[in-house]
C-alpha positions in Angstrom: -9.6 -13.3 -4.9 -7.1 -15.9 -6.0 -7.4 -15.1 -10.0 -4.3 -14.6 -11.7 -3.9 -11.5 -12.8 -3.5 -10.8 -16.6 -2.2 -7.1 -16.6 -1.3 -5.0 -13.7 -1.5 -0.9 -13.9 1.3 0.8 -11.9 1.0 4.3 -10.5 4.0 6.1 -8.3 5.9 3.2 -9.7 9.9 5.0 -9.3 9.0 5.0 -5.5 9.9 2.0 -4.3 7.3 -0.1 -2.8 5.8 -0.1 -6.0 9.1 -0.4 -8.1 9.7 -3.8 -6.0 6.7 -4.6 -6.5 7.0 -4.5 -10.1 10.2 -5.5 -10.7 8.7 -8.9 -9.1 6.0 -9.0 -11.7 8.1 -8.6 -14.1 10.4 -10.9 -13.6 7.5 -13.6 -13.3 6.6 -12.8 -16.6 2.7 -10.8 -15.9 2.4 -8.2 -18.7 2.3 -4.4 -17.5 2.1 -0.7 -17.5 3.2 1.9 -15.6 2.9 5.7 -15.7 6.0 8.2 -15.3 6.8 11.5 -15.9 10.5 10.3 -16.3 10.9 7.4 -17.6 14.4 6.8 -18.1 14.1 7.1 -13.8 11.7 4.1 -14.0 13.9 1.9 -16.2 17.0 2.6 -14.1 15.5 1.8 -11.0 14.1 -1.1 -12.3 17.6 -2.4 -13.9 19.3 -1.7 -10.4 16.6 -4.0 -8.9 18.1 -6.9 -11.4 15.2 -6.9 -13.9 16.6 -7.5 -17.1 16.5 -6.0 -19.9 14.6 -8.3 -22.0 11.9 -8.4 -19.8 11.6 -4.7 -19.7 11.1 -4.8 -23.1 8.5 -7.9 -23.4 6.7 -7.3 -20.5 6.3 -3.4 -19.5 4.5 -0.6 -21.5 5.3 2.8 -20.0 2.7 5.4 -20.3 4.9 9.1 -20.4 3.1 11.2 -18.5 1.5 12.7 -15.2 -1.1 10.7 -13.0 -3.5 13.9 -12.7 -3.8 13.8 -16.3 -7.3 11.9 -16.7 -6.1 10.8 -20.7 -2.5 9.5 -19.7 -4.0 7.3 -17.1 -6.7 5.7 -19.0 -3.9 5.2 -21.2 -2.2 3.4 -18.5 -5.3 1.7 -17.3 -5.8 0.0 -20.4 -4.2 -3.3 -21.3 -1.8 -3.4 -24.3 -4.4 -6.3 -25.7 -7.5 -4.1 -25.3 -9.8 -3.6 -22.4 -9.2 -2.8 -18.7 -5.8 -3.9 -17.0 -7.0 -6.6 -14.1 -5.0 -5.4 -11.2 -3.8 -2.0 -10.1 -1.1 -1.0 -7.9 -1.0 2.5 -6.7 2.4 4.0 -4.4 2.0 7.3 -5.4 3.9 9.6 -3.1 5.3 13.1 -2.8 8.7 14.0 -0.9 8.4 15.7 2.8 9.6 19.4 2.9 10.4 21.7 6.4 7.5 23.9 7.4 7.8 27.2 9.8 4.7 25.5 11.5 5.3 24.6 15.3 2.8 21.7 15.1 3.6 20.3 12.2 7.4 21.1 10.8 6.7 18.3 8.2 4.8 19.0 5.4 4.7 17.5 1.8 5.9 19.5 -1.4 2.6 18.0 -2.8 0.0 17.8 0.1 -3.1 16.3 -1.3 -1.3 14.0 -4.3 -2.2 10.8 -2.5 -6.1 11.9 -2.9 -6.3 13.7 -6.3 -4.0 11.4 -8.2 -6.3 7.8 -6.6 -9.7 10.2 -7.4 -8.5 10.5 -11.5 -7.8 6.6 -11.4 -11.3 6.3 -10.0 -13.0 8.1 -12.4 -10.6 6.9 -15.4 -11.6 3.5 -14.4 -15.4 4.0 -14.1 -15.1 6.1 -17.2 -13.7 2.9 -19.1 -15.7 0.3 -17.5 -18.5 2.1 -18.6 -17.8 2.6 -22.6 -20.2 1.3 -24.4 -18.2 1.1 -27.9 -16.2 -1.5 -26.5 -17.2 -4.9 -24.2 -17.7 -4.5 -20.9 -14.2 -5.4 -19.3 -13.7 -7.0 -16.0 -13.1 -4.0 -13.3 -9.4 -3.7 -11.9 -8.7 -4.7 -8.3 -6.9 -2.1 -6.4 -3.4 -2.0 -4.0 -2.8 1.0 -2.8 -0.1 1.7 -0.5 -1.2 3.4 2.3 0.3 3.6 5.9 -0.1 3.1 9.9 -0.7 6.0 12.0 -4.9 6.2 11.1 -6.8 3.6 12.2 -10.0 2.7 10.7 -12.5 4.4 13.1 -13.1 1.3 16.3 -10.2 -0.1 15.2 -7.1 -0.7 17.7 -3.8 1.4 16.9 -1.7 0.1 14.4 1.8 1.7 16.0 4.4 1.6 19.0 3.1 3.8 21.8 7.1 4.4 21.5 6.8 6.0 17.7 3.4 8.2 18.5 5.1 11.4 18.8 7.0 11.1 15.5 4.2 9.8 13.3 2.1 13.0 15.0 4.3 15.5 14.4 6.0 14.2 11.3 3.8 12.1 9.3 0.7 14.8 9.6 0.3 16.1 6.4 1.1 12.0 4.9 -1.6 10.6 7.0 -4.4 13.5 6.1 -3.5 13.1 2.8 -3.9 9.2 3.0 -6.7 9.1 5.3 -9.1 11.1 2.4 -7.9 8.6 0.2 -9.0 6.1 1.9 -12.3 7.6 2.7 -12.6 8.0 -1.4 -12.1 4.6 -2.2 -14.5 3.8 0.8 -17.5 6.1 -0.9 -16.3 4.2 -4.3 -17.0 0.9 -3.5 -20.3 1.5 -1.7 -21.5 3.1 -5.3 -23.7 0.3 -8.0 -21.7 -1.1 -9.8 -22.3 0.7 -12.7 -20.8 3.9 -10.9 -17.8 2.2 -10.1 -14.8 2.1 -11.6 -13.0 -0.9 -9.6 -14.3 -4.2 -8.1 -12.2 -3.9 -4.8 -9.3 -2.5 -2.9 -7.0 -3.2 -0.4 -5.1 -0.2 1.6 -1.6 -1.7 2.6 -0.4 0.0 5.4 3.9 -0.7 6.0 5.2 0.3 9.4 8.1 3.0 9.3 9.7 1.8 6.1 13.7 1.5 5.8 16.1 0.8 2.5 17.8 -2.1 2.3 17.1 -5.6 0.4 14.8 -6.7 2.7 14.3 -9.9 5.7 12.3 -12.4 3.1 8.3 -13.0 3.7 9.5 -15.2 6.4 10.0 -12.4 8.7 6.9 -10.6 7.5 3.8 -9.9 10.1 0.7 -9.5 8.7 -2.5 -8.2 9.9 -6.5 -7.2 9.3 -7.0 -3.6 10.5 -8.9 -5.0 13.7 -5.9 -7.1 14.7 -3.3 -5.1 13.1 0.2 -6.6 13.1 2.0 -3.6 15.3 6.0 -3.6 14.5 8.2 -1.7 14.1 9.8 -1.3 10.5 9.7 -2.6 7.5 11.9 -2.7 4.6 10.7 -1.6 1.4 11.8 -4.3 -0.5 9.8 -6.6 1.6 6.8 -4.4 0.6 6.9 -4.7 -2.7 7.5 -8.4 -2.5 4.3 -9.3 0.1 2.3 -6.7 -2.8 3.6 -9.0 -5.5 3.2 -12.4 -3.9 0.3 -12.1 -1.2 -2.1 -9.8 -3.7 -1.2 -10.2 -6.9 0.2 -14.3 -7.1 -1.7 -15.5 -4.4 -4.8 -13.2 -4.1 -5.3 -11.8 -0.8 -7.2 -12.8 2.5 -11.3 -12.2 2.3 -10.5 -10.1 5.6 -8.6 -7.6 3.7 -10.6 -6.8 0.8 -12.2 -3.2 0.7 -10.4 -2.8 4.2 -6.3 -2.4 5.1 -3.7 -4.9 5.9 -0.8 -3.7 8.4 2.4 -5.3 7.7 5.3 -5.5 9.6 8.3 -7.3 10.9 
């Protein structure tokens, strides 16, 4: 997996995994689109992260609209030179809301976006690999941003003992959401190639993450989901950065494709 990528889609790209993540591309010259509903949010969080303005204009598309539209994210999907983007990076997110619910107080003001927003990109990007008026372009990778708290079934637990109660009773609704995401893009892959939209994903799974400008890679913890890296936290600038260099610069580890990658400090 260590092709350079020639065009990266972003999706959830003002939350800010993502936007460190592609504030790093952009500032290493790769050419990309994102989608936003607002996207006078995307620029500004983009200019706070130091990415100037030249290179928002040379290097970044933005696709105005919403990510369960199936025509705004083929529009994002497809490269500003023609044919499929090579990379996609999905953070797509929705903000946690209080819940009269003894169980679970924490619920999501969008409980399923994780799965219905990464099921359109799927079937945007099988719908374009598959048209037959134009050559048959090279299908995306995928990094989506995932998190710990759910396991691959047989796999070892991926947090603190210590942070258990929390991520049960306050993540619940996240981790459903995330976990049938997972599943789809599991189905996905296993599909002939002709039914699928991508060539492979990688779920990146953060510990708790935290705001702040980050420890460098050097203090990064990486991994496979049978010998997850258990930590912690993580900032989210150190996120986007291990997205940019590990698995988009570098390409990532053979153990990590169409699995999940823990990360951690």
């Amino acid at each position: 997996m260590a092709d350079v990528p020639k065009t990266i889609a972003f999706f959830g790209a003002t939350g800010d995994c993502a936007s460190y993540c592609l504030a790093r591309a952009l500032q290493a010259g790769y050419t990309c689109t994102a989608l936003a509903r607002t996207p006078s949010k995307l620029t500004a969080s983009l200019n706070a992260k130091h990415v100037r303005s030249s290179d928002l204009d040379t290097y970044l598309t933005i696709i105005h609209g919403d990510a369960k539209d199936p025509i705004a994210v083929k529009k994002a999907l497809t490269a500003p030179s023609g044919g499929m983007v090579s990379y996609i990076v999905s953070g797509v997110g929705s903000t946690p809301k209080f819940q009269w619910n003894l169980w679970y107080p924490i619920t999501l003001e969008d409980p399923t976006i994780c799965q219905d927003i990464g099921k359109t990109i799927l079937a945007a990007a099988t719908e374009l690999a598959n048209d037959t008026s134009t050559p048959a372009p090279q299908r995306p990778f995928l990094l989506n941003v995932s998190t710990t708290g759910i396991p691959a079934k047989g796999c070892p637990r991926d947090v603190p003992l210590l942070f258990y109660p929390f991520y049960m009773y306050g993540l619940h609704a996240t981790h459903v959401d995330k976990s049938i995401l997972e599943a789809a893009f599991a189905a996905h892959i296993n599909k002939a190639e002709k039914e699928r939209g991508i060539r492979a994903f990688v779920n990146v799974k953060p510990s708790l993450l935290l705001d702040g400008e980050g420890r460098g890679l050097g203090g990064v913890r990486e991994g496979p989901e049978d010998a997850p890296a258990v930590g912690y936290t993580i900032q989210r600038a150190d996120v986007g950065k291990w997205m940019f260099e590990r698995g988009l610069k570098e390409g990532l580890r053979s153990e990590y494709v169409n699995r999940s990658v823990t990360i951690t400090y």
